[in-house]
ZAMARMAR-801852 format. One record per residue (C-alpha): residue in three letters; x, y, z. Coordinates in steps of 0.1 Angstrom, whole numbers. Layout:
N
{'ala',{X,Y,Z}}
...
This chain:
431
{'unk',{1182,1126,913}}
{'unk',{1146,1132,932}}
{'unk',{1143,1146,962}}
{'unk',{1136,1113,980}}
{'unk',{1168,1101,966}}
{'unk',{1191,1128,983}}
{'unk',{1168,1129,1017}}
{'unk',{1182,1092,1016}}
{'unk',{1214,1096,1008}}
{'unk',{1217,1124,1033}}
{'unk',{1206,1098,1057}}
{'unk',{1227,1074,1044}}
{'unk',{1261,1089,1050}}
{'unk',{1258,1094,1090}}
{'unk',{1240,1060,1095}}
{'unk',{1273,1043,1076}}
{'unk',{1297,1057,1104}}
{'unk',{1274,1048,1126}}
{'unk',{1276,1014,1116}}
{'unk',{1311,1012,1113}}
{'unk',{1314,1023,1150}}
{'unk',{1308,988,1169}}
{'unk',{1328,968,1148}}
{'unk',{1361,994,1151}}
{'unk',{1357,989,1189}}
{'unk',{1366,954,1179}}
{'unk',{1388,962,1154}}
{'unk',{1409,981,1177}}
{'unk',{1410,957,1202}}
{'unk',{1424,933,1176}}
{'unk',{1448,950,1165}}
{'unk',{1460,959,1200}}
{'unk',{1460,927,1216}}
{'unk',{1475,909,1187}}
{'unk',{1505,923,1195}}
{'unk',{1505,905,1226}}
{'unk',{1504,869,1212}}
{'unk',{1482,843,1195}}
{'unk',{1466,833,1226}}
{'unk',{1456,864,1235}}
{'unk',{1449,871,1201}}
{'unk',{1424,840,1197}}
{'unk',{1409,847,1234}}
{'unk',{1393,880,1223}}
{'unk',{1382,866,1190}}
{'unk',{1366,841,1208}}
{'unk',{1349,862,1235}}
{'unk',{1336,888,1209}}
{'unk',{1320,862,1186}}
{'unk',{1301,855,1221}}
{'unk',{1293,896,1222}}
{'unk',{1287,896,1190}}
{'unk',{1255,872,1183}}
{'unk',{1241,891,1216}}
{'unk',{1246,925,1203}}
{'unk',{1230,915,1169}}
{'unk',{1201,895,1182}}
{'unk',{1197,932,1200}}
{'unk',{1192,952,1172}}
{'unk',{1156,949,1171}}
{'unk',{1157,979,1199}}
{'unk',{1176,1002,1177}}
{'unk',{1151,987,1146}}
{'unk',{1118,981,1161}}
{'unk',{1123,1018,1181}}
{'unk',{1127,1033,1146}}
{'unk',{1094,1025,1136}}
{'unk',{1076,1030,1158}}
{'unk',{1089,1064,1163}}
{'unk',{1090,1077,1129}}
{'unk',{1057,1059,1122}}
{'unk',{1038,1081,1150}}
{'unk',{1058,1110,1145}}
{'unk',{1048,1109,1109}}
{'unk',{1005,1104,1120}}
{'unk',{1018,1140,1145}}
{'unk',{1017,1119,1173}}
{'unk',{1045,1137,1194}}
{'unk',{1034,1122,1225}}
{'unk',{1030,1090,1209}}
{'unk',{1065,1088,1193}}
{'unk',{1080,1102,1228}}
{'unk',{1065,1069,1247}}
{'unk',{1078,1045,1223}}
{'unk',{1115,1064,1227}}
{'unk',{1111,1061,1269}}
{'unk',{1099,1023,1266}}
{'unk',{1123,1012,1248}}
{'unk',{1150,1029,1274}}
{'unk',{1133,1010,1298}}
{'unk',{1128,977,1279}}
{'unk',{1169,977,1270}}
{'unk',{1176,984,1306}}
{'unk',{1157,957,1318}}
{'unk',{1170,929,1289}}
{'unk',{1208,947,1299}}
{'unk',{1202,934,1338}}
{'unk',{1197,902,1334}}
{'unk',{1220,893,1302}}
{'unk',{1253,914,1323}}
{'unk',{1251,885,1348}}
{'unk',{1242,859,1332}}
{'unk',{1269,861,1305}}
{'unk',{1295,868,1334}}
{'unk',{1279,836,1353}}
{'unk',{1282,818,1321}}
{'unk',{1317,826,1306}}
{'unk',{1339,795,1312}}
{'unk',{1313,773,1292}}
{'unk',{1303,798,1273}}
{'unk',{1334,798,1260}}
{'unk',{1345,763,1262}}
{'unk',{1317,754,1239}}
{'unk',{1334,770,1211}}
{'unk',{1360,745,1216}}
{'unk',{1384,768,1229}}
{'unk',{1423,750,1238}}
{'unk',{1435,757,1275}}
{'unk',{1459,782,1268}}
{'unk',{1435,802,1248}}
{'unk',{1406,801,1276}}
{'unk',{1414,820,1305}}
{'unk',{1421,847,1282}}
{'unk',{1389,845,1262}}
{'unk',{1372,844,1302}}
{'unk',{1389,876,1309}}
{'unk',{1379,896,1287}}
{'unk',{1345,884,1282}}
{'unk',{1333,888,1320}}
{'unk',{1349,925,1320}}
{'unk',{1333,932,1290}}
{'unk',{1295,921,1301}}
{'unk',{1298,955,1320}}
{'unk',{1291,971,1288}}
{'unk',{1263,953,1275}}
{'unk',{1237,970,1289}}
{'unk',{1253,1006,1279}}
{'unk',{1251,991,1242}}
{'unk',{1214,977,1246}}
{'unk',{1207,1018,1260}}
{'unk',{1225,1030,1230}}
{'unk',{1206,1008,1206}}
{'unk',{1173,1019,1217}}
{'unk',{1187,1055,1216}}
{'unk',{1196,1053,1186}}
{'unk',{1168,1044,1176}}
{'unk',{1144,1070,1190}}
{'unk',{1172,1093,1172}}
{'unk',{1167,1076,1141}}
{'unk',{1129,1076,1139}}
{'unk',{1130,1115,1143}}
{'unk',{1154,1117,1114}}
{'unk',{1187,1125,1136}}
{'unk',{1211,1103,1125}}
{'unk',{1241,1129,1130}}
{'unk',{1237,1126,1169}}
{'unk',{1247,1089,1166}}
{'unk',{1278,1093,1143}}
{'unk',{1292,1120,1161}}
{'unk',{1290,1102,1196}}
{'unk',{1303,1071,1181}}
{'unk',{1332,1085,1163}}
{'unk',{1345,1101,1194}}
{'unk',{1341,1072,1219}}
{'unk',{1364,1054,1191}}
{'unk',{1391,1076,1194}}
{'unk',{1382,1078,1231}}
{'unk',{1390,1039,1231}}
{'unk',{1422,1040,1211}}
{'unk',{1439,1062,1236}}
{'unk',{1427,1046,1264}}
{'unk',{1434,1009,1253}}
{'unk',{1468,1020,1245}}
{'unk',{1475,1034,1278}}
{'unk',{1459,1002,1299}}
{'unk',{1475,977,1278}}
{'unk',{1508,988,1269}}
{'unk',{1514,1019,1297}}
{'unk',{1495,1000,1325}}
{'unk',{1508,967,1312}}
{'unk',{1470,952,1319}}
{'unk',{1472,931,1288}}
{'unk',{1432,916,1273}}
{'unk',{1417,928,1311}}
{'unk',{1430,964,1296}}
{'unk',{1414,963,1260}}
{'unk',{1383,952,1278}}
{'unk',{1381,976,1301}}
{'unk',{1390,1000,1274}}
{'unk',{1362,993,1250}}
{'unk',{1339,989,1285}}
{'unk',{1347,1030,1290}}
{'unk',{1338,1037,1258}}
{'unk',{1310,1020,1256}}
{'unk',{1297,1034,1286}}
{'unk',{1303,1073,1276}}
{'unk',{1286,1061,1241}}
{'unk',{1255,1048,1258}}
{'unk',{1251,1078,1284}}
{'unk',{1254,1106,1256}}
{'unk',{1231,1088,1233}}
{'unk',{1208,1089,1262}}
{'unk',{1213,1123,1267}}
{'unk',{1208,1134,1234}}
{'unk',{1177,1116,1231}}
{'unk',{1165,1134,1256}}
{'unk',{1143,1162,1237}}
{'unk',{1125,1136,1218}}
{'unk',{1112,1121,1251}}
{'unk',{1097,1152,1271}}
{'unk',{1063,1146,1255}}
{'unk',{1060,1112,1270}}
{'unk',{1031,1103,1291}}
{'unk',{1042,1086,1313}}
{'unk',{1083,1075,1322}}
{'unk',{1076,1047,1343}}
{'unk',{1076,1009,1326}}
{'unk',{1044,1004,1310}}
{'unk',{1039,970,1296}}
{'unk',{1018,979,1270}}
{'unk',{1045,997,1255}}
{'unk',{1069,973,1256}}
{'unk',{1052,943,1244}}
{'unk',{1052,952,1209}}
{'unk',{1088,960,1206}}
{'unk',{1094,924,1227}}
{'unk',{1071,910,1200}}
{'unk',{1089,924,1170}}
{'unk',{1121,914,1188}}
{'unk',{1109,874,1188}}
{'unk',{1108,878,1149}}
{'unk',{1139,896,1142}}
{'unk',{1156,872,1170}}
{'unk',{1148,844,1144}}
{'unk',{1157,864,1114}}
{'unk',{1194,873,1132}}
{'unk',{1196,835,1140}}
{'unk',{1186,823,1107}}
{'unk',{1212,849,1091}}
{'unk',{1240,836,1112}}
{'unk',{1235,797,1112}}
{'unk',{1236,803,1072}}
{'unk',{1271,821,1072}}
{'unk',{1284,797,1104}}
{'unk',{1275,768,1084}}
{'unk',{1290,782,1054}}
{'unk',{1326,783,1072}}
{'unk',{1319,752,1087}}
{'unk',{1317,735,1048}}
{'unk',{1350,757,1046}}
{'unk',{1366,740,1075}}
{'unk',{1358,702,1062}}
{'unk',{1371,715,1026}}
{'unk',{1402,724,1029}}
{'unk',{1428,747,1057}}
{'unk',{1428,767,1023}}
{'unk',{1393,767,1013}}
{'unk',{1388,781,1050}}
{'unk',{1412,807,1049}}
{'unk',{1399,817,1015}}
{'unk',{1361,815,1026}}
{'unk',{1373,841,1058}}
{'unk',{1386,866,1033}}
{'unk',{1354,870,1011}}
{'unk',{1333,872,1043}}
{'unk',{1356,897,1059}}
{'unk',{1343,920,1022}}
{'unk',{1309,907,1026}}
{'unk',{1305,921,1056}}
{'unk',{1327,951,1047}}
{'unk',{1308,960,1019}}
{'unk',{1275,948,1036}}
{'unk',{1275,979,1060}}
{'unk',{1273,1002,1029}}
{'unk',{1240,986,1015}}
{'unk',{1232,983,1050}}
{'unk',{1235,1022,1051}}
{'unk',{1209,1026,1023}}
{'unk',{1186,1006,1037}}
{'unk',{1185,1019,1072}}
{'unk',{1166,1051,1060}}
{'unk',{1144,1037,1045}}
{'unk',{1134,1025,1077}}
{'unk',{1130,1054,1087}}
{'unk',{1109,1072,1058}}
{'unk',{1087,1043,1048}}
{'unk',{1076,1044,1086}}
{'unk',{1072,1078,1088}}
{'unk',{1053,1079,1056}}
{'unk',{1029,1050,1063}}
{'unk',{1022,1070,1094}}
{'unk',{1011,1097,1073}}
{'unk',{986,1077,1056}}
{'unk',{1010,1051,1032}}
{'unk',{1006,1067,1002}}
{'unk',{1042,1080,995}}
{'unk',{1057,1046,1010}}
{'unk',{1055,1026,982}}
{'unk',{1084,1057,965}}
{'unk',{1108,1055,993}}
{'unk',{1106,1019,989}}
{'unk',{1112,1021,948}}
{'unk',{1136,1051,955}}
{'unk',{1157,1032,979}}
{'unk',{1160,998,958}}
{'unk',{1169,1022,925}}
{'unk',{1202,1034,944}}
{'unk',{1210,1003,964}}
{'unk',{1213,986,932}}
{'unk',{1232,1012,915}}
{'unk',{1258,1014,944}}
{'unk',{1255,977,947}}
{'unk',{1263,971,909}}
{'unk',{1290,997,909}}
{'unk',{1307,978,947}}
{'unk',{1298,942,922}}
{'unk',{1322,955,893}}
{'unk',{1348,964,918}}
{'unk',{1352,936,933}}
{'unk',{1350,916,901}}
{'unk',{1376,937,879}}
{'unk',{1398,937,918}}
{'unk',{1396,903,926}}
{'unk',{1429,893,925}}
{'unk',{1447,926,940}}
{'unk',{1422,918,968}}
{'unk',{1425,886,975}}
{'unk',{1469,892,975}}
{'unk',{1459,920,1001}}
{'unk',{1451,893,1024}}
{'unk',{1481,865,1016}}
{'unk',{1505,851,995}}
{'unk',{1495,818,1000}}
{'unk',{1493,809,962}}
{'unk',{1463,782,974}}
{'unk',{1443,807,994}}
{'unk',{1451,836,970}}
{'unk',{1435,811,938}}
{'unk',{1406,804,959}}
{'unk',{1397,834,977}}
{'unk',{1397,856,941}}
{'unk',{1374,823,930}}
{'unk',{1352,836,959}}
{'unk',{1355,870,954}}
{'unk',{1341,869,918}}
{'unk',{1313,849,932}}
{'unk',{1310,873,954}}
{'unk',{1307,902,934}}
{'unk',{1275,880,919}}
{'unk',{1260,880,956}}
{'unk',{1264,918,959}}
{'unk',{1235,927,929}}
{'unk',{1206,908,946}}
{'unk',{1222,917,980}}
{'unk',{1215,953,969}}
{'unk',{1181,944,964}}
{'unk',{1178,922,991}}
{'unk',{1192,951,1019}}
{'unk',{1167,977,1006}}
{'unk',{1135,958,1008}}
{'unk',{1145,946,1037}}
{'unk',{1145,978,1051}}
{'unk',{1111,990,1038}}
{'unk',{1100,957,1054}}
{'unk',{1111,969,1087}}
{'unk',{1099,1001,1081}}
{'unk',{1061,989,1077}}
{'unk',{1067,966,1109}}
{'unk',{1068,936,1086}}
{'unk',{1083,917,1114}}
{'unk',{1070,882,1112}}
{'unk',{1072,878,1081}}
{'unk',{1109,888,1078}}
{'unk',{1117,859,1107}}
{'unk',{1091,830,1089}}
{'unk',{1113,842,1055}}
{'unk',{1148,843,1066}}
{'unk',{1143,806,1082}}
{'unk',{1128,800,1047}}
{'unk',{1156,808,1033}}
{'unk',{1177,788,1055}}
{'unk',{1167,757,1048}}
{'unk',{1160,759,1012}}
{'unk',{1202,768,1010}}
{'unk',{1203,734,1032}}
{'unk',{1205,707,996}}
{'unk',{1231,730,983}}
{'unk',{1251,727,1015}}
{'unk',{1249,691,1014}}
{'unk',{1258,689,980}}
{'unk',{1290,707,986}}
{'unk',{1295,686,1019}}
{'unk',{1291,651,995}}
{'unk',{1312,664,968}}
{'unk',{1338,686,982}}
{'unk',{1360,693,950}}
{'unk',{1334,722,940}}
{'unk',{1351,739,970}}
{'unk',{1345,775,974}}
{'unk',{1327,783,945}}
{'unk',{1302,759,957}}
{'unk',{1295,772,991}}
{'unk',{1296,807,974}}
{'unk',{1274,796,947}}
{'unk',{1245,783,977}}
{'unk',{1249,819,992}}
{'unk',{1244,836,957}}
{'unk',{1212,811,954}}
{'unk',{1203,825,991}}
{'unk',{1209,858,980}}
{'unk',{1189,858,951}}
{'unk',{1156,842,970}}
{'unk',{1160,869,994}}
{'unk',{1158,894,971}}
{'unk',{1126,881,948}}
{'unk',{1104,871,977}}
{'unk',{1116,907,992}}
{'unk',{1108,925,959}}
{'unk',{1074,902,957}}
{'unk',{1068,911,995}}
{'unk',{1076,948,996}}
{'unk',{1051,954,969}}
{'unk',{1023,935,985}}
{'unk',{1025,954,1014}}
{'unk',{1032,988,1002}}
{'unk',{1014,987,970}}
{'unk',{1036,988,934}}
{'unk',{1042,1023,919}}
{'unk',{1062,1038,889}}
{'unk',{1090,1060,898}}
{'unk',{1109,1076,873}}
C-alpha cells in the first residue's frame, strides 16, 4: 500500500460517517413515525423524497467548495482558499432564503403532484413545511463542509454529525411519543438537529476563513460555484430521472417486480455511500495537487480507481455469493424474494464498473470538470432510454431487464470516465 493509498483511506473512513449522517436523520424518522400508522408513515416518505432531490441538487456547495479550496490551498493561496470558504457561506445562505419559503408556499401541490391519497396529504404537508426550517442550516453545513473538506478535515464533519444523530433520536422520541406531537414532532426533531449540525460546522470552519479578504458577498466569488452548480444540477437530475424511471418500469411490471426493484435500490444506495467514500478524497487531493502544479494528479486519480475497484469487487462477490439471504432479509414473499435475488446478482455486476465509475468521478470533480460531468450524465441518460423501452414493450424480461439497462449505464459511465479522467489529468503507471 503507497502512501497515497492510506492518505485516502484515512480520508475515506470519516467522509463515510459523514455520509451516512443525512440519510439516518431520515432513517430515524422512519422508523419512529411508522409506528404511528401507514398514513403517517407514507406522509414523511413522501415529504422527504421532496427534501431529498433539494438537498442533492445542493451538493454542488459541499462539492464545488472542495475544490476550490483545496485547489488554492494546494498553489499556498491561504487567502485565496479562505474566500472561497466565506463565499460559499454566503452563497448557501442566500439559496437557503429563498428555497425555506418557497417550499413551505409550495407544499400542498408539491406534494399532491406525487399523487399523494387524502389521508396521506395533510400528513406529508406537516411535516414538510416544518421541516423547510432546516433547509438552509443543511445548505450552511454543505458549504462547511466543504471548506472543511478542501483543507483535509474530514473528522470535524463526522464528529458533528454523529452527535446531532443521537441528538435527534432522543429528541424525536420525547416529541413524538412523550409530547404526543406525532409527524409535526419528528420534524421538528430532525429541524433541531439540523440546526445545531449547521451552526457547529460553521463554527468549526471558522479558522479556515480568518484569511479572507473580504466577508461581505462578492459576486465574483460566487459565480463560479453558481456556475459549477448549473452543471452538477443537470448531472443530479440526470442521475435521478434514470433510477425514478427505472421504478417506474418496476411499477408497470409487476406489484412484485416493484417491490423487488425497491430492495436492490435500497443496497445500491447502501453500498453506493461506501464507493462514494473513496471517491470523495479524491476530490480533495486531485484538487489540491493540480493546485500545486498537476503533476501528482494523474496518481491520486490511478491510486483511487485501484482501491475503489478492489473494495468494489470484494462488496460485488458479497452480494453475489449473499443474494438470497439478502433478498429473505427484506420478505418472504416467495415472488419478490425470486426476483429481488434476480436483481441482486445483477446488481453485484453494476457494482464493478460503479467502482470505477465513483472514483473518476471524483477526480472529475476534483479538476473542476464540471460541464462535462452534466453534458455526460444526460448522455448517459438517454442512451439507457432504448433499453427502457425495450423492457416497457416486452415486460416478461422483468427485473433483470431494467437491471441489465443500469448495468449498461453503469458500464458507459465508467469507460467514458476512465477515457475522460485520463485526458484531463494525463495517463501514468502506478505500481
Amino acid at each position: 500500500m503507497t502512501p497515497i493509498d492510506r492518505r485516502i483511506l484515512a480520508l475515506a473512513l470519516p467522509a463515510l460517517g459523514a455520509l451516512a449522517a443525512e440519510p439516518l436523520y431520515r432513517l430515524v424518522d422512519t422508523a419512529i413515525v411508522g409506528r404511528l400508522g401507514k398514513e403517517q408513515l407514507g406522509g414523511v416518505a413522501v415529504a422527504v423524497s421532496i427534501l431529498s432531490i433539494v438537498i442533492a441538487g445542493s451538493n454542488f456547495l459541499a462539492y464545488g467548495t472542495t475544490q476550490r479550496v483545496a485547489n488554492r490551498l494546494g498553489a499556498d493561496d491561504s487567502t485565496g482558499a479562505a474566500d472561497g470558504g466565506v463565499q460559499a457561506l454566503w452563497l448557501a445562505l442566500f439559496i437557503g432564503a429563498i428555497t425555506a419559503p418557497l417550499l413551505a408556499i409550495f407544499a400542498e401541490p408539491l406534494v399532491s403532484l406525487l399523487g399523494t391519497s387524502d389521508d396521506v396529504l395533510p400528513f406529508a404537508i406537516t411535516y414538510l413545511r416544518i421541516s423547510t426550517i432546516g433547509v438552509p442550516f443543511v445548505l450552511v453545513g454543505l458549504a462547511a463542509q466543504g471548506t472543511q473538506r478542501g483543507a483535509s478535515d474530514y473528522r470535524s464533519p463526522l464528529v458533528v454529525l454523529v452527535a446531532t444523530n443521537v441528538v435527534n433520536v432522543v429528541v424525536e422520541v420525547v416529541l413524538v411519543f412523550g409530547l404526543d406531537l406525532g409527524v409535526a414532532g419528528a420534524a421538528w426533531s430532525t429541524v433541531v438537529s439540523q440546526a445545531i449540525a449547521g451552526l457547529a460546522l460553521w463554527r468549526l470552519t471558522r479558522p479556515y476563513l480568518l484569511g479572507a479578504s473580504a466577508r461581505r458577498p462578492r459576486w465574483t466569488e460566487m459565480a463560479p460555484l453558481l456556475s459549477a452548480g448549473r452543471h452538477l444540477l443537470l448531472r443530479v437530475g440526470s442521475m435521478l430521472m434514470v433510477f425514478t424511471g427505472a421504478t417506474s418500469i418496476a411499477a408497470r411490471v409487476d406489484d412484485a417486480t416493484l417491490a423487488a426493484h425497491s430492495i436492490t435500490v435500497t443496497m445500491f444506495l447502501f453500498l453506493a455511500l461506501t464507493l462514494d467514500a473513496l471517491a470523495i478524497p479524491a476530490q480533495t487531493l486531485v484538487a489540491e495537487e493540480l493546485g500545486q502544479g498537476g503533476s501528482g494528479a494523474a496518481v491520486v486519480s490511478e491510486r483511487a480507481v485501484r482501491l475503489s475497484i478492489r473494495i468494489g469487487g470484494g462488496l460485488a462477490v458479497l452480494v453475489a455469493l449473499g443474494a438470497p439471504l439478502i433478498a429473505r432479509a427484506f420478505t418472504d414473499e416467495s415472488d419478490v424474494l425470486s426476483r429481488a435475488t434476480a436483481g441482486l446478482w445483477v446488481l453485484a455486476a453494476v457494482l464493478v464498473p460503479g467502482s470505477l465509475a465513483f472514483a473518476t468521478d471524483g477526480s472529475l470533480i476534483g479538476a473542476g470538470d464540471y460541464r462535462f460531468l452534466g453534458r455526460a450524465a444526460l448522455g448517459y441518460l438517454l442512451a439507457v432510454i432504448p433499453i427502457a423501452a425495450l423492457v416497457l414493450a416486452a415486460p416478461s424480461l422483468g427485473i433483470v431487464g431494467i437491471w441489465g439497462g443500469l448495468l449498461v449505464w453503469m458500464m458507459l459511465r465508467a469507460a467514458v470516465n476512465q477515457r475522460r479522467a485520463r485526458h484531463v489529468l494525463g495517463a501514468t503507471r502506478v505500481h
